[in-house]
N, C-alpha and C positions, 0 to 999 in steps of 0.2 A: 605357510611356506618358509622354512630357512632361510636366512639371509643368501646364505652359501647359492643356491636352486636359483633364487632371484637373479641372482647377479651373471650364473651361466647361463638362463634363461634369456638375462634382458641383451645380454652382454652376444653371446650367440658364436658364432667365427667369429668376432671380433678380438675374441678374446686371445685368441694367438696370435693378432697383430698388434695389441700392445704390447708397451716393452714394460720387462720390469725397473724396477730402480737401479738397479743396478748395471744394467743396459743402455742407459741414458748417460752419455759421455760430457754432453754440455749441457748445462743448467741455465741456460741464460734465455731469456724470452722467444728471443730469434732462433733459437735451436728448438728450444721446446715444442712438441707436436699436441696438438688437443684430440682428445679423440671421440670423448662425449661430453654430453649435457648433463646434469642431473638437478633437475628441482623437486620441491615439494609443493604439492598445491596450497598448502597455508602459510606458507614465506616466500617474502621475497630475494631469498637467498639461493646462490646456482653454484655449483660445485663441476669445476672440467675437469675431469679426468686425462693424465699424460701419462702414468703408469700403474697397472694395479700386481701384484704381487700374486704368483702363479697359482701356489699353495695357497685357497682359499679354504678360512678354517669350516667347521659348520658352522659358525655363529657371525662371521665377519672376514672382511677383507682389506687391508691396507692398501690406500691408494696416495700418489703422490699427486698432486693439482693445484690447480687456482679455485680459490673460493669470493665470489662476487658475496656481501653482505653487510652488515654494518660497519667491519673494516673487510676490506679485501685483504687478501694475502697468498702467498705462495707456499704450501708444505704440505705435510702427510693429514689427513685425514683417515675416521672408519668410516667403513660405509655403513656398520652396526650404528652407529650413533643416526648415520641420516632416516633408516627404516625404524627405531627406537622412536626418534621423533616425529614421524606421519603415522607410526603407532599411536602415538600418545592423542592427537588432536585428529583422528581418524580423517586423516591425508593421503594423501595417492603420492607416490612416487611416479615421475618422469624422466624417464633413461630416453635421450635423444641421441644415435649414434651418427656424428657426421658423416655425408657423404665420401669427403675430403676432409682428412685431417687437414686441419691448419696451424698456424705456429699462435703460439700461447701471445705473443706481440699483439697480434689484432685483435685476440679477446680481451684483450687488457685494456685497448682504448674506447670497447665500443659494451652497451647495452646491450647489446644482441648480436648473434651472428648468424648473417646471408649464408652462409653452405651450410648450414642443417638442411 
C-alpha cells in the first residue's frame, strides 16, 4: 500500500479536520492542537500530529508535530520516513486518532495521553 492510501485510510474524516500549516496562526504549545498518535512498534518514539498538508503526494506526506524520542522537538516531519522505517525492521505502524484534540502543552509534559 502507498504511503499516500495509508494515511487517507488511517487518517479517515479526520483528515479534513486537520489544518494545514498554513492555517495554524499560533505556534505556541497552548494553541497548538494534537490530533494523533503515531508509533512504531520497534521504537520508542511517538510522533503527534497538529497539521498535515492537504496534497498528499503518492509516496509521502508533510506533517507539522511534536516528536517524543531521544531528543523531543517541535517541526515538520515525513511520514515517508516513519513507514520507511517499520519497512525496514518489519513494524507495524500505530495511527491513534484522538477523541478530542488536545493542546500540544499537555503532550509535552506527560508520557502518555488520557483522551486517546
Amino acid at each position: 500500500m502507498k504511503t499516500s492510501e495509508m494515511i487517507k485510510t488511517a487518517l479517515g474524516s479526520y483528515l479534513s479536520v486537520i489544518p494545514t500549516f498554513n492555517q495554524i496562526t499560533e505556534r505556541t504549545s497552548d494553541k497548538l492542537r494534537v490530533y494523533a498518535r503515531i508509533n512504531i512498534t520497534c521504537s520508542d518514539w511517538t510522533w503527534f500530529l497538529c497539521s498535515i498538508e492537504k496534497e498528499i503526494s503518492d509516496n509521502d506526506a508533510l506533517v507539522f508535530g511534536y516528536v517524543k524520542g531521544y531528543v523531543n522537538e517541535l517541526g515538520c516531519f515525513n511520514l515517508a520516513d516513519i513507514v520507511n522505517t517499520a519497512k525496514k525492521y518489519d513494524a507495524a505502524i500505530v495511527i491513534t486518532l484522538l477523541t478530542k484534540p488536545t493542546t500540544l502543552k499537555s503532550i509535552m509534559g506527560t508520557e502518555t495521553n488520557e483522551n486517546t
